[in-house]
C-alpha positions in Angstrom: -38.2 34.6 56.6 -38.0 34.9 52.7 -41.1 35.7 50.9 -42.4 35.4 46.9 -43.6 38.2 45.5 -45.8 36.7 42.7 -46.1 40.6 41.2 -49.1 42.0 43.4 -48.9 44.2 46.3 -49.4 42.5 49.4 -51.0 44.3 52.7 -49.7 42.7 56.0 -51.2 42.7 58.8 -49.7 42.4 62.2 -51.0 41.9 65.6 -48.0 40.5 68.1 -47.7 36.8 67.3 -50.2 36.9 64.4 -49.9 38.0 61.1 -52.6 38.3 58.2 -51.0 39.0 54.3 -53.7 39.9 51.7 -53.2 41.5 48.0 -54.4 44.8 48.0 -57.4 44.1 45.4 -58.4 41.8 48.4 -58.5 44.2 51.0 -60.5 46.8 48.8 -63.3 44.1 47.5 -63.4 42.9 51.4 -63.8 46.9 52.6 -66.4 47.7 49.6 -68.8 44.5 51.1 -67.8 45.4 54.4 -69.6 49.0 53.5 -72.5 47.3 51.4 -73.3 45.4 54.5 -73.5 48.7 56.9 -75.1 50.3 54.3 -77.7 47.6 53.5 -78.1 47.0 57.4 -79.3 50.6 58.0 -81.9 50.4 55.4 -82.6 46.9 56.0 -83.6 48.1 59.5 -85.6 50.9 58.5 -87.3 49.9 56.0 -91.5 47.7 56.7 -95.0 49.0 57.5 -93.4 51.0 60.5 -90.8 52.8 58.1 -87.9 55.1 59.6 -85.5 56.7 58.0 -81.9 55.9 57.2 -80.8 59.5 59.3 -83.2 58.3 62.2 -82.1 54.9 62.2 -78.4 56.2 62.8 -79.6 58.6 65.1 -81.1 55.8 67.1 -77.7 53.4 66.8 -76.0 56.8 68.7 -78.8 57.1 71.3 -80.1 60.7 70.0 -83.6 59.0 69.2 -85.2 57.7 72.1 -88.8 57.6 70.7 -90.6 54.5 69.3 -88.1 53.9 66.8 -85.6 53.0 68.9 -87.8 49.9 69.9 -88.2 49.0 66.2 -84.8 49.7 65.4 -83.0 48.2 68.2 -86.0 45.0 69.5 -87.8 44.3 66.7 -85.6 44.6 63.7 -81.7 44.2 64.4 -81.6 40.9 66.3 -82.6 39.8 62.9 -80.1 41.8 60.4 -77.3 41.1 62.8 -78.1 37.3 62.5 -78.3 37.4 59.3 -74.7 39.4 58.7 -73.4 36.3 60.8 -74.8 33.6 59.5 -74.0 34.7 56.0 -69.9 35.1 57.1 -70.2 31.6 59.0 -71.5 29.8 55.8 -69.1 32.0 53.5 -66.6 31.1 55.5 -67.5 27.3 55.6 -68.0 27.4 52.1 -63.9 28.7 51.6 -62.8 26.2 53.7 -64.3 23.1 52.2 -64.2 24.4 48.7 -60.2 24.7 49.6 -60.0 21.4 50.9 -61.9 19.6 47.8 -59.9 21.9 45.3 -63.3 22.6 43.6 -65.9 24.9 43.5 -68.7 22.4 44.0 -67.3 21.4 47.2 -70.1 22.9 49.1 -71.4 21.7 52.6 -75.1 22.0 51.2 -74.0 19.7 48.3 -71.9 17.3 50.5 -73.9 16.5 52.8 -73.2 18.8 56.1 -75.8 20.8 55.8 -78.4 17.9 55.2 -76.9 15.8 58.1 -77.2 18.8 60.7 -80.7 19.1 60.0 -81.4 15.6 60.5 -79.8 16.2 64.1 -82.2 18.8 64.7 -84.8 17.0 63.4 -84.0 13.9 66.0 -83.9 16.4 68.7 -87.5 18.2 67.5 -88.4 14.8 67.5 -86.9 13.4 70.8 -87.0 16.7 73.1 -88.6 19.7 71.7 -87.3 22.6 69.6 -85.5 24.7 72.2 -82.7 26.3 70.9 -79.3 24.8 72.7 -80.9 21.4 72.0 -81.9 22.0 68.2 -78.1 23.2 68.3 -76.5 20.3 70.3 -78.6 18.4 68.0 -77.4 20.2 64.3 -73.7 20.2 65.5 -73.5 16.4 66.4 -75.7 15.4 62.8 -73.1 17.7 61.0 -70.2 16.3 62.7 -71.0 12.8 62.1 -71.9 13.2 58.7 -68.8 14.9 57.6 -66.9 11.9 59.7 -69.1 9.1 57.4 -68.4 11.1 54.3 -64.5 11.3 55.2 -64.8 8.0 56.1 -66.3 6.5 52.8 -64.2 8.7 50.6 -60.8 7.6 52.6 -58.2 6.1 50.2 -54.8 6.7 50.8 -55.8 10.1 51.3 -59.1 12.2 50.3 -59.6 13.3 47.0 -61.8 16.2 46.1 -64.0 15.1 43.6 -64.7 11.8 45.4 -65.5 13.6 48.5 -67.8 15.6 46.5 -69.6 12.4 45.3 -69.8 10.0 48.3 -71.5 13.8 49.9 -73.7 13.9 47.2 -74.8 10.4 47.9 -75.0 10.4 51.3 -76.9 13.8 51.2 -79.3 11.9 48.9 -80.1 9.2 51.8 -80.2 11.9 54.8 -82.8 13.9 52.7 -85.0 10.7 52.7 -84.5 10.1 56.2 -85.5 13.7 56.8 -88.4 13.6 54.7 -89.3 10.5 56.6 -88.9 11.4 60.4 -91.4 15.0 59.3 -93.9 12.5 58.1 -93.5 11.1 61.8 -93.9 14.1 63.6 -97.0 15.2 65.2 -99.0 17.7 62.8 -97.5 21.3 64.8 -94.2 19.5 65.2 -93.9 18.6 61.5 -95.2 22.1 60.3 -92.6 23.9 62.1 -90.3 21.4 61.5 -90.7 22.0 57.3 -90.8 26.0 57.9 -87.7 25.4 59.9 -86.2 23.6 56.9 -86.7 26.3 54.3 -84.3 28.5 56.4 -86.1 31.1 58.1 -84.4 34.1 60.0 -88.6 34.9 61.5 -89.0 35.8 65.5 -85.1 35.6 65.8 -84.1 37.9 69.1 -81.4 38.7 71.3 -80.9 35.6 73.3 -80.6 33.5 70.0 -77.7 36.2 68.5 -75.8 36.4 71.9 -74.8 32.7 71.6 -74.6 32.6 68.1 -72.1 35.6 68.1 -70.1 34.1 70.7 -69.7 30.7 69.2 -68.4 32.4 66.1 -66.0 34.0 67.7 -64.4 30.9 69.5 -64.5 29.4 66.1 -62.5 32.1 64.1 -60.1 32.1 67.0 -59.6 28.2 66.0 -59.4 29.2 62.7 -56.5 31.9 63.4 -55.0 29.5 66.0 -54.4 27.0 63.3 -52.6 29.9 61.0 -52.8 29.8 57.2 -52.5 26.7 56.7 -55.4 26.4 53.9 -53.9 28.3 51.1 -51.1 25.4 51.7 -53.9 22.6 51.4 -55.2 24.1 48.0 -51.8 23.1 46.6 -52.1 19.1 47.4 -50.4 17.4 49.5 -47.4 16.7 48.1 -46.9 20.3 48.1 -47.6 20.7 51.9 -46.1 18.2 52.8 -42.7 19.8 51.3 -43.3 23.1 52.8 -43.7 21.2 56.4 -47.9 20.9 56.5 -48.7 17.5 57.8 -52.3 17.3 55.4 -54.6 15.0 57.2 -54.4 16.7 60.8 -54.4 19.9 59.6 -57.4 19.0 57.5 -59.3 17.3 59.7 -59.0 20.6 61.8 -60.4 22.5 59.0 -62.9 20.1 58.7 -64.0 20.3 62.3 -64.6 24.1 62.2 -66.0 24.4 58.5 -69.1 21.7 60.4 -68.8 23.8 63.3 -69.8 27.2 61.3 -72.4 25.1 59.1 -74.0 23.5 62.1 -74.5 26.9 63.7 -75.8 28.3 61.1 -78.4 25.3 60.7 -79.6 25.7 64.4 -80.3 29.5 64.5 -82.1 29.9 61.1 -82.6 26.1 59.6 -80.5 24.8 56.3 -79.6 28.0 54.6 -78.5 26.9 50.6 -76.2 27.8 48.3 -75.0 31.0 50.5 -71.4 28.8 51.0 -71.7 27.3 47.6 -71.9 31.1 45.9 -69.8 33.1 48.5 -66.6 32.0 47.5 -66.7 32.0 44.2 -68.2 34.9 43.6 -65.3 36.8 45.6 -62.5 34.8 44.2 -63.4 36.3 40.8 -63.6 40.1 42.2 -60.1 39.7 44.1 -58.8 37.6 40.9 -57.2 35.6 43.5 -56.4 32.1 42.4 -57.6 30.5 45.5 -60.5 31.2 48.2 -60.0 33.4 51.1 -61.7 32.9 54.4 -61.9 37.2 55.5 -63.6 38.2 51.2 -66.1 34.9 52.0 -67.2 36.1 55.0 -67.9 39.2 53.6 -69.3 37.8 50.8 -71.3 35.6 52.7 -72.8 38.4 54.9 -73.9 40.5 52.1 -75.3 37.6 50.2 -77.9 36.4 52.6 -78.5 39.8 54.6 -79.7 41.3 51.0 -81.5 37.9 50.5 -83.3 38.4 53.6 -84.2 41.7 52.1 -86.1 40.5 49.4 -87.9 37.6 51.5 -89.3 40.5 53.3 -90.6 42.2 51.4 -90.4 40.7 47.7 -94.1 40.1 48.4 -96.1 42.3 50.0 -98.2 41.1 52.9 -96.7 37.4 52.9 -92.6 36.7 53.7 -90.6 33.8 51.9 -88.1 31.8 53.9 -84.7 33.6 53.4 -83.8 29.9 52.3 -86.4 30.0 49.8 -84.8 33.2 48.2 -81.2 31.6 47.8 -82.0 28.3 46.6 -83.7 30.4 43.4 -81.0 32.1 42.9 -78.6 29.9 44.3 -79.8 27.4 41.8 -79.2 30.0 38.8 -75.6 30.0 40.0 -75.3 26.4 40.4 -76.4 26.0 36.7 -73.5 28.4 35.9 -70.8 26.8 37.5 -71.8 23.2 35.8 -71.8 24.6 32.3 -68.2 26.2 33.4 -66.8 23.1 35.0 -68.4 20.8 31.5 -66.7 23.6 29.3 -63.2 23.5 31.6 -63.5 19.3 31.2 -64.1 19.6 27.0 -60.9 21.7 26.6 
């Protein structure tokens, strides 16, 4: 097969059948966040009213240190850091993919819709059945599912075009926020306390049996993503384009799609309605790889870092009260969201 060689080095990556090609600058941003993460993780773990130290917290991870810390370390602290590292690569990751579709930075799932439709599935669930976890996430998968099929559906002509996905999301995550707002008001006192806590985004009392599943739901749905091959860098170009180099748009789309909800919707059931995480990711990487489009491997990354250092500072931003990790990225989410609007307004005046 003949390749382009658009001037940059380009690391591939082989393993039998599949293949991976990345620029270089790529695959040293992805290993420099791959580091922050371990390194953030160790001190993330460590670090409270119970404090051990970076050298003992390794020590435990080896199984030299067998006292106390080792049930901090291990039961009490890392169920949440870990869920946090994979949250924050699903939504990055989410984020990529439906940013690549829409061809625009402001294609978020939080700002189309997905997210706000998976919590209403919860919330009919927490309503319905309780708030145990494979329901709340049977519950968040279908809301996010059906939303993004209402939103494809509205913004359907004769193909789908970014920007008007972006508003028919915008509008329908406008009427689910009212019907969200409604069935809390609904809910029995408890039920509607937990149920707004939940909403924030909280990564509180997460444990073991909630990042088992979580991590091997992941999995299935970056083998979907690597089953499909690289299709999405083909998709940023526009369908013309793909359809020339023999990419049939609106199935492999929809498959996108599918997995982008997939990612957000677990991501909604373990911790709540995490913000701005895909909506920053992305971006944010794209400018330290200078790579014209969004890649799925830096946005997971990104992603992972992002809300695992948010997380962070919801513990312990205030001492003796912790924020929602949700709360902490829709502030400085929102700081970023102002950003990319004055970019896009300045991009439009030229």
């Amino acid at each position: 097969m003949t390749t382009t060689d658009f001037g940059r080095r380009q690391l591939i990556v082989r393993a039998g059948p599949v293949s991976a090609r990345s620029s270089w600058r790529a695959a040293v941003v992805v290993a420099a966040l791959l580091i922050g993460c371990a390194v953030v993780a160790v001190v993330a773990v460590g670090f409270g009213k119970y404090a051990v130290s970076p050298g003992d917290v390794l020590r435990v991870l080896v199984g030299a240190n067998t006292s106390f810390d080792r049930v901090v370390v291990l039961q009490w602290r890392m169920p949440r850091m870990v869920m946090a590292l994979l949250i924050g690569a699903a939504l990055g990751m989410s984020g990529a993919i439906f940013q690549a579709l829409t061809r625009n930075s402001l294609g978020s799932p939080d700002i189309i819709g997905i997210n706000a439709g998976a919590y209403t599935g919860a919330l009919v669930i927490i309503a319905a059945v309780g708030t145990g976890y494979y329901a709340v996430a049977a519950g968040a998968l279908a809301g996010g599912l059906l939303t993004a099929v209402v939103v494809y559906a509205l913004s359907y002509r004769n193909g789908v075009a970014g920007y008007r996905l972006i508003v028919v999301g915008i509008a329908v995550s406008a009427v689910l926020s009212s019907v969200n707002q409604w069935i809390v008001i609904k809910l029995d006192f408890h039920t509607a306390v937990t149920a707004s806590v939940w909403q924030q985004g909280t990564l509180g009392g997460v444990s073991w049996t909630q990042v088992v599943p979580m991590t091997v739901c992941l999995l299935m749905l970056t083998a979907a993503l690597v089953a499909i091959g690289p299709r999405l860098p083909v998709l940023q170009m526009g369908d013309d384009a793909a359809g020339a180099l023999g990419v049939r748009p609106e199935p492999a789309r929809l498959g996108y799609l599918a997995i982008g909800v997939g990612m957000v919707a677990l991501a909604c059931a373990a911790a709540g309605p995490i913000t701005f995480v895909a909506l920053a990711a992305p971006q944010i990487v794209r400018r330290l790889t200078a790579s014209p489009g969004v890649g799925l491997g830096p946005s997971a990354a990104m992603g992972a870092l992002l809300l695992l250092l948010s997380d962070v500072l919801a513990q312990h931003l205030f001492a003796g009260s912790e924020l929602p990790v949700g709360a902490v990225t829709a502030s400085l989410g929102g700081a970023y969201l102002v950003y990319l609007l004055v970019s896009q307004a300045r991009k439009g005046s030229r």
